[in-house]
C-alpha positions in Angstrom: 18.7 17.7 -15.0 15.4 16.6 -16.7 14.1 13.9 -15.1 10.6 11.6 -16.2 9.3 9.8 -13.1 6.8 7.2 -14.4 3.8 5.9 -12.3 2.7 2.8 -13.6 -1.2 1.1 -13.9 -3.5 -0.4 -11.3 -3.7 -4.0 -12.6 -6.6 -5.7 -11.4 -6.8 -9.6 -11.7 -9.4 -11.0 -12.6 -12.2 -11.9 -9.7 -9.8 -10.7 -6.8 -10.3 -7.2 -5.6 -8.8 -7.9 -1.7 -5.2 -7.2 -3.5 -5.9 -5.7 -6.7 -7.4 -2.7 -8.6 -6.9 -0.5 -5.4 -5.7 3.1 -6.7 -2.8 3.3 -4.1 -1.6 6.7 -4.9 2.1 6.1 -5.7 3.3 8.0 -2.3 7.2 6.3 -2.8 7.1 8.8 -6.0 5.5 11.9 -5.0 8.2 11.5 -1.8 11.1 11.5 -4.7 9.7 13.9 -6.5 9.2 16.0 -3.8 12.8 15.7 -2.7 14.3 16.0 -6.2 12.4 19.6 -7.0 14.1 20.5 -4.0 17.5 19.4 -5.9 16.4 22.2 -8.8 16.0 19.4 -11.2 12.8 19.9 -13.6 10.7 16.8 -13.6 7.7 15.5 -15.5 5.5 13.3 -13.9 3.5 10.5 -15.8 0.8 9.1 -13.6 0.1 6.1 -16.0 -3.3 5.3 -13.7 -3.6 8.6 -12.7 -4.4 10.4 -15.9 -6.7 7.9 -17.7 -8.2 5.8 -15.2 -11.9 5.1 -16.6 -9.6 3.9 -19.7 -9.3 0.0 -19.2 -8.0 -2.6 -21.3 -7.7 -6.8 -20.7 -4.5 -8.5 -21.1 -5.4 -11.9 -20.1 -6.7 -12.5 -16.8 -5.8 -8.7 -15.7 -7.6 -5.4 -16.2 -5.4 -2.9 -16.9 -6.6 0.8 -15.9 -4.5 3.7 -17.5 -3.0 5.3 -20.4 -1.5 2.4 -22.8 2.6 1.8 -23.2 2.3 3.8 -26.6 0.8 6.7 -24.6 3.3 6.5 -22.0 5.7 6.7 -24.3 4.5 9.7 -26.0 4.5 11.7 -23.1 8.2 11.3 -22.4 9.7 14.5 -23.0 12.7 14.1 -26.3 15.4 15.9 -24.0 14.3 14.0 -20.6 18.1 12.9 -18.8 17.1 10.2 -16.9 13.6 8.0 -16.4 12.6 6.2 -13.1 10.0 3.8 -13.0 8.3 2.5 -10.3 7.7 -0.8 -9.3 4.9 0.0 -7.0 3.1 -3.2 -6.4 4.3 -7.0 -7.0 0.9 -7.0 -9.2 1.9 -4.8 -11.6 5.5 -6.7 -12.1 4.7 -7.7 -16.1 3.1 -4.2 -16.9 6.3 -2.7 -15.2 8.3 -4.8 -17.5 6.6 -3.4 -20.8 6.7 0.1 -19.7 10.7 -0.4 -19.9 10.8 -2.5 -22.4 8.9 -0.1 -24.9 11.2 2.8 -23.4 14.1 1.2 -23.9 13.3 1.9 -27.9 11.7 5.7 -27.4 14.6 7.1 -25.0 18.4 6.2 -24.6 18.4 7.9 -21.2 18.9 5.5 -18.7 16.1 3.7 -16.6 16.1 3.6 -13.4 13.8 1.1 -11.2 12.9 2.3 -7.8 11.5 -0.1 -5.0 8.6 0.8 -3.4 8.9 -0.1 0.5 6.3 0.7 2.3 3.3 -1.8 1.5 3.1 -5.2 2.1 2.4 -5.7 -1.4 5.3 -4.6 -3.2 8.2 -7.1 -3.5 12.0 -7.0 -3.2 13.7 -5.9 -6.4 17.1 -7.4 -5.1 15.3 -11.2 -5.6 13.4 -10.0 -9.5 16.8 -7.4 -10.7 17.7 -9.7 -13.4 14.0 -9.6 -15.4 14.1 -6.2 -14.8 17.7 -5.9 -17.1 16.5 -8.0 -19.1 13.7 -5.7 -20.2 15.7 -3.2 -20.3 16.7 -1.1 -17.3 19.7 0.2 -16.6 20.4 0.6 -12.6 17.7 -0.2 -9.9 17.4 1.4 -6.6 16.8 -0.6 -3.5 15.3 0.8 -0.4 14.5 4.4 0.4 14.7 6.2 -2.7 15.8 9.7 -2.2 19.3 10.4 -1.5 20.2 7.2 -3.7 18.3 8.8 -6.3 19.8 12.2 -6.1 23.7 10.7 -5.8 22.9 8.8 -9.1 21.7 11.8 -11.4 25.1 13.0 -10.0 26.9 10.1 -11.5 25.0 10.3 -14.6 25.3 14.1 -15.8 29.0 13.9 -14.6 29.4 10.7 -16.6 31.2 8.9 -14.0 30.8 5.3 -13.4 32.0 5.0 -9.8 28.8 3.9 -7.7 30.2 2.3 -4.3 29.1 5.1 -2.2 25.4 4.5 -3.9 24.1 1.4 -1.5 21.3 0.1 -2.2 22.2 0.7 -5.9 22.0 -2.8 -8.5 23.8 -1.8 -11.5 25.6 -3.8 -14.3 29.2 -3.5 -15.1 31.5 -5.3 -17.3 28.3 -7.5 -18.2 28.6 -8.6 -14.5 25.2 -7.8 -11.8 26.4 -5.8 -8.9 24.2 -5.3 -5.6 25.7 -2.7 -2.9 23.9 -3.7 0.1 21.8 -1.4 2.1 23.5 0.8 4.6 22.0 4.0 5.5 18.0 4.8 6.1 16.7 8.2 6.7 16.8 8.9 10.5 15.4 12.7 10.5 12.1 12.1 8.3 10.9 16.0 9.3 14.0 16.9 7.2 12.3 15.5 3.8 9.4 17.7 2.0 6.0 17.0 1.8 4.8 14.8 -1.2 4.7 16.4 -4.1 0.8 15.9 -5.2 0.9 19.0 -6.7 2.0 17.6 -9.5 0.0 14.4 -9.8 -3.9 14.5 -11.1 -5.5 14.5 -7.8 -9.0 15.4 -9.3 -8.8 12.0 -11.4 -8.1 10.0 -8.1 -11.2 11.8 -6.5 -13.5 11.5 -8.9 -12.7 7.8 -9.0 -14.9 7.8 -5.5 -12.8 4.9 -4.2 -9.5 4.7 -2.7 -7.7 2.0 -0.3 -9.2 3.3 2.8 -13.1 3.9 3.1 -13.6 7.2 1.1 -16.0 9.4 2.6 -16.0 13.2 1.5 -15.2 14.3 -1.7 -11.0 14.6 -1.4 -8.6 13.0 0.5 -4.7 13.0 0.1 -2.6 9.5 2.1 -0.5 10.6 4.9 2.9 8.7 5.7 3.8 9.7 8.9 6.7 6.6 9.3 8.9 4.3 7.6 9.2 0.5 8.5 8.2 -1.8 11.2 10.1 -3.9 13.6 8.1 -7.1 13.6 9.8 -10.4 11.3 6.6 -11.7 10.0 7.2 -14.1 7.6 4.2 -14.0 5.5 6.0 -10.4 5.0 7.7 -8.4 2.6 8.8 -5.8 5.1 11.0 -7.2 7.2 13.5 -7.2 3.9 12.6 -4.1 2.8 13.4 -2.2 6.1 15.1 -4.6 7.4 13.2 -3.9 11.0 13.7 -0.4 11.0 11.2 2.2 12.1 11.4 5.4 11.8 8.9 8.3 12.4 8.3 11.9 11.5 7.0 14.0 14.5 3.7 14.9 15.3 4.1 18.5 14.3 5.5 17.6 10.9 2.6 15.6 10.4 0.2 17.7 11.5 2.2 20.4 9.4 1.1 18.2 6.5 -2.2 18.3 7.3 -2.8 21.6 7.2 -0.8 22.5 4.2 -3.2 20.3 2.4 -6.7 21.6 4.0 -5.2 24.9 3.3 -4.1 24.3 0.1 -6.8 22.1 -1.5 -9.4 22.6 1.2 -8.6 18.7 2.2 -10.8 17.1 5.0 -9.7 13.2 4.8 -6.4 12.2 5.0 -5.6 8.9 5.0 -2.5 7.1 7.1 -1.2 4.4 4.8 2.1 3.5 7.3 3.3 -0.4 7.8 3.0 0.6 11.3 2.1 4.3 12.6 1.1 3.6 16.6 4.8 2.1 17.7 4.4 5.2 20.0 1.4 6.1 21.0 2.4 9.2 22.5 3.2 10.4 19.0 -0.5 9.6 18.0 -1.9 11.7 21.3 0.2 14.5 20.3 -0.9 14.4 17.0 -4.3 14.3 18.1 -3.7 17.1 20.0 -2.7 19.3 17.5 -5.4 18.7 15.3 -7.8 19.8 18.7 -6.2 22.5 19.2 -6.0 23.8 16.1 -9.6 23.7 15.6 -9.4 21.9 12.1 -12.4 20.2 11.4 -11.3 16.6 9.7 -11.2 13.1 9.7 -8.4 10.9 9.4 -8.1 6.8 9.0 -5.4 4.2 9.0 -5.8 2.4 6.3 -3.5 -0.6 7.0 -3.2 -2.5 10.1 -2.2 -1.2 13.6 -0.4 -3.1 15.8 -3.7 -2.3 18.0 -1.4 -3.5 21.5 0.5 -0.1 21.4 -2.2 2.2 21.9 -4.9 1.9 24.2 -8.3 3.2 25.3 -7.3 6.5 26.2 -5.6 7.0 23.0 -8.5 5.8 20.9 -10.4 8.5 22.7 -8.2 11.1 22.1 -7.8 10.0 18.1 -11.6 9.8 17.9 -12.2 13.5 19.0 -9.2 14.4 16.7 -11.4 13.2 13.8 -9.9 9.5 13.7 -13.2 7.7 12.3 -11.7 4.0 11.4 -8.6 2.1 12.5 -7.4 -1.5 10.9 -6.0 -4.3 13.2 -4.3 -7.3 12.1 -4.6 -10.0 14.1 -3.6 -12.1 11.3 -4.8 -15.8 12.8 -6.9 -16.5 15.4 -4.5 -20.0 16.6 -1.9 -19.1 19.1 0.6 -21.8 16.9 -0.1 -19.7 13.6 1.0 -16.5 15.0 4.1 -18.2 16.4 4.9 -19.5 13.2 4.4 -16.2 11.6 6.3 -14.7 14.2 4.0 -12.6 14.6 2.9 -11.3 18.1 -1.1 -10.4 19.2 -2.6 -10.6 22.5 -6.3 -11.2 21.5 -7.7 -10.9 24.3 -6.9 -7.0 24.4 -8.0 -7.2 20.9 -11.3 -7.9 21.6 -11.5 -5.1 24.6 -10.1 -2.9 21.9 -13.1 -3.5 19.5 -15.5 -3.1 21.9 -14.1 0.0 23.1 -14.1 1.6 19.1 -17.7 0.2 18.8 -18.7 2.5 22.2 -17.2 5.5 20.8 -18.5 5.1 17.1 -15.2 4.6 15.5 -15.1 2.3 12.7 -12.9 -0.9 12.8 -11.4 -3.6 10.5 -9.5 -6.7 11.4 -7.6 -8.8 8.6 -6.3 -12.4 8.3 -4.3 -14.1 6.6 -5.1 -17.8 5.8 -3.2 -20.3 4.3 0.1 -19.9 6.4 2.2 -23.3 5.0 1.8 -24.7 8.6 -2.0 -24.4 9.3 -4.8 -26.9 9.4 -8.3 -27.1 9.2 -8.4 -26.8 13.0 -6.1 -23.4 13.3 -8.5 -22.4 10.1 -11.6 -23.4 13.0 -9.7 -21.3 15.7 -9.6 -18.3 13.2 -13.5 -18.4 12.4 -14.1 -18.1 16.4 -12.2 -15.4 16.9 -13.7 -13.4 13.7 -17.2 -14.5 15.6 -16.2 -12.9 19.0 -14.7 -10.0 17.2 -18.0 -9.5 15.6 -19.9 -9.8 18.6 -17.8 -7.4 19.8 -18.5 -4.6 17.2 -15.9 -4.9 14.2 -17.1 -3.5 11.7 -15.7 -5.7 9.0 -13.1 -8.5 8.6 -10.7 -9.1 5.6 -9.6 -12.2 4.7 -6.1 -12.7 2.9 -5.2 -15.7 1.0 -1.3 -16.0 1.9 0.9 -15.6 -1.3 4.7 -16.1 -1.5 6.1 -12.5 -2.5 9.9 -11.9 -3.6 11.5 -10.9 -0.6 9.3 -12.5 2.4 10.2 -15.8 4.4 7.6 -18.1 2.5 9.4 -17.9 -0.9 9.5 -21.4 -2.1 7.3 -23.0 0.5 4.4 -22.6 -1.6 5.0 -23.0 -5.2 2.3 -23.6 -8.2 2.8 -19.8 -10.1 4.3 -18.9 -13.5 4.5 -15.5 -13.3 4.9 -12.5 -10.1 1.7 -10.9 -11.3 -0.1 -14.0 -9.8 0.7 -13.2 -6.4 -2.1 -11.7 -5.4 -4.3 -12.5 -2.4 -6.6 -14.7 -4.0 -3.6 -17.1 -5.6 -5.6 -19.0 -7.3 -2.9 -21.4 -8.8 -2.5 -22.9 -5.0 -2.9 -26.3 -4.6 -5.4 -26.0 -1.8 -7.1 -22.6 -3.5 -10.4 -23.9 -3.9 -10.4 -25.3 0.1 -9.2 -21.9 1.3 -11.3 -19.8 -0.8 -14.1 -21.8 0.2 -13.7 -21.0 3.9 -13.3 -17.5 3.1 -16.6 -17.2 1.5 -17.9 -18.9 3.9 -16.5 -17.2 6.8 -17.7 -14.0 5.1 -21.4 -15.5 4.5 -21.3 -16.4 8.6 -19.4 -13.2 9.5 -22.7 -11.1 8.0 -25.3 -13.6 10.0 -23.1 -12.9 13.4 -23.2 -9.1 12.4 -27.0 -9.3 11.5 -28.0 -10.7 15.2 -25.4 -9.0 16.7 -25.3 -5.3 15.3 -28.7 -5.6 12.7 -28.5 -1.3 12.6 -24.5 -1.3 10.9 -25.6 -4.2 8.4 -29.0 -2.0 7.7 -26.6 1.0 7.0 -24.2 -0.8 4.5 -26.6 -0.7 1.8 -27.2 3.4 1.9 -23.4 3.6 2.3 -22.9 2.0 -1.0 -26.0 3.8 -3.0 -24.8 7.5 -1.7 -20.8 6.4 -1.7 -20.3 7.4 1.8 -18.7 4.5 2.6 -17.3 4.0 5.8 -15.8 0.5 5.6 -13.8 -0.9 2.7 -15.9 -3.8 2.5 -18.7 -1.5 1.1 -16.0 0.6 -1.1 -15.2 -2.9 -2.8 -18.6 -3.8 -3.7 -18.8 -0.5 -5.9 -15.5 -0.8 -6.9 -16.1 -4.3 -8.1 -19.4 -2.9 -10.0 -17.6 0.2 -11.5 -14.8 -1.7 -13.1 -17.1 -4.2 -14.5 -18.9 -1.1 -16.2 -15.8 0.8 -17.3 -14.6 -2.3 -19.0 -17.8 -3.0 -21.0 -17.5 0.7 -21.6 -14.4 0.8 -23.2 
């Protein structure tokens, strides 16, 4: 079949940058694409950020980077069979919306939504399937994307109507909404191909000079070496989306990866963009290992939060002479009540040991919060601001600070309330109640966080500035400052 996979645009809002305007490269799409090449259908891929991203128009408080819905449309082949859109981030829930709605009138193939689970910014499609028929899609595809996707073309170019052995699949029949519950998740990950980013404008994301991890060379492709987490957070998405399930490719497929791209595209940054990648540590040492022996000379980063308890010192030793150059930790709140009421475990105390042991062997490090947890008070809010201090003392290279927002599909929907509209739900919600109160201790904890750091480790701070200026950036703290700066110009540009 002929088949239009359709990446939609980074959507920025308007004076947040810790959630928004970060060119995730759509990795949920190049997997399916990947997979369905191998299924001999012909695809055409429209990267709607990808292919125009200095282009960037306001709607609103939002930037939108990226072609514009006309041009989308235009590039949607006459005979295409079938269209999937992806509903990559909870941001860009009202440009998703148009992109189907102005389909709906250039194509009668079918749309098909796919779900996007593996960030903690996407959202549920089961809880947000109605506004997506109602602008015009025709079936939606929860969880992984791959098989369900494949099983459906079936349907479709043999015109049969008989889904139940699609789950996962939403679909309308008889004017009535029908959800088949999730069943089945890949076990045997080394059994899928390698993202197809081949086929996506890699030079455009490059040349961009800013990505979600720290950028430091001149490429880098994301690496997702495993699938779901098995913690319940309930400030999260993922425990919906995967439904605790983790699964993981092994270290040879990984390191397989690696070296198609170097080989390939002469790739020396590859960024790990998993929910959760150290579960097993001895997966990471092995990997490591490969990438010794092989002699390849690159550097790697995880660009999300590590459950830092599941590796240790050794292990950070061995990923640092692998080329491992900056991990993220999420301790999430520094007030033992807070994590229980997140459900989320941390031991803190091995946190800080573990940032003074990346600080000894020059590895870069991040640590992220998340404040405004519906059961927190000024005094938890206290407890976190010490524990940023002892981190820095410590040698963390930089904190972020998340303002908690109520996605579709995580445990806090309906305990905080105040938004119109899913593209609001952003880390810095600024239609909370108590916004302007938890924004203010952000900006104040960052102010402090630089004065511990400048007394503490005055020779990083020093650096930051050259980092910026040369865009060698090693945290994402200075990436955001000239991402900030270069959106700003782009949109007085255009």
């Amino acid at each position: 079949m002929k088949i239009t996979l359709i990446n939609p645009n980074i959507v920025t809002q308007k004076g947040d940058f810790f959630s928004s305007g970060i060119p995730y490269m759509p990795m949920t799409l190049a997997c399916l694409a990947a997979y369905l090449r191998t299924c001999e259908h012909e695809l055409t891929i429209i990267d709607s950020f990808g292919e125009k991203p200095t282009q960037v128009t306001q709607q609103g408080n939002y930037f939108i980077q990226g072609l514009t819905i006309p041009e989308i449309c235009e590039k949607v082949p006459k005979d295409t069979e079938a269209v999937f859109v992806y509903a990559s981030l909870v941001v860009t829930h009202n440009t998703n919306k148009r992109i189907i709605q102005a389909l709906k009138t250039h194509t009668n193939s079918p749309i098909i939504v796919v779900e996007n689970t593996q960030s903690v910014i996407a959202y549920s499609l089961k809880r947000v399937a109605e506004e997506f028929f109602s602008a015009g899609a025709d079936y939606i595809i929860t969880g992984e994307c791959e098989y369900r996707a494949e099983k459906l073309l079936e349907k479709i170019a043999n015109h049969q109507k008989n889904f139940e052995e699609i789950d996962g699949l939403i679909y309308s029949q008889n004017n009535i909404k029908i959800h088949l519950p999730k069943k089945e998740y890949i076990k045997d990950l080394d059994t899928l191909p390698h993202p197809a980013w081949d086929l996506f404008p890699l030079q455009n994301y490059w040349a961009l000079k800013y990505s979600h991890a720290p950028f430091t060379t001149d490429k880098y492709i994301p690496l997702l070496t495993s699938r779901g987490c098995t913690y319940p957070c309930k400030f999260c998405i993922v425990p919906e989306t995967n439904e605790l399930k983790w699964r993981a490719r092994s270290a040879k497929h990984v390191f397989e990866e690696i070296k198609y791209w170097h080989d390939k595209y002469n790739v020396n940054e590859f960024h790990i963009e998993d929910l959760n990648p150290t579960i097993k540590k001895d997966r990471m040492e092995e990997l490591s290992k490969f990438i010794i022996d092989s002699g390849l000379k690159i550097i790697w980063k995880f660009a999300a939060g590590t459950k830092i308890e599941t590796i240790d010192k050794n292990t950070l030793d061995i990923m640092a002479k692998a080329g491992c150059v900056y991990l993220s930790l999420s301790p999430e709140s520094g007030s033992p009540k807070i994590m229980k009421d997140m459900a989320k475990p941390f031991n803190h105390t091995y946190g800080i040991e573990m940032a003074k042991h990346m600080n000894k062997i020059g590895m870069t490090s991040q640590a992220c919060f998340v404040l405004g947890f519906p059961t927190e008070t000024q005094a938890d809010l206290k407890m976190t601001e010490q524990y940023i201090k002892q981190l820095t003392k410590a040698g963390i290279d930089e904190v972020a600070m998340f303002i908690m927002t109520p996605i579709p599909g995580s445990a806090t929907i309906g305990q905080v309330t105040g938004y119109t509209e899913l593209e609001q739900l952003t880390f810095s919600p600024n239609w909370r109640k108590d916004y302007r109160r938890l924004n203010k201790f952000r900006c104040t904890t960052y102010l402090k966080y630089l004065i511990w750091k400048s007394t503490s480790h005055p020779l990083k701070l020093l650096q930051q500035p050259i980092n910026i200026v040369t865009k060698r950036f090693k945290t994402k703290m200075e990436m955001t400052v000239y991402r900030a700066i270069k959106l700003i110009y782009l949109k007085w540009k255009n």
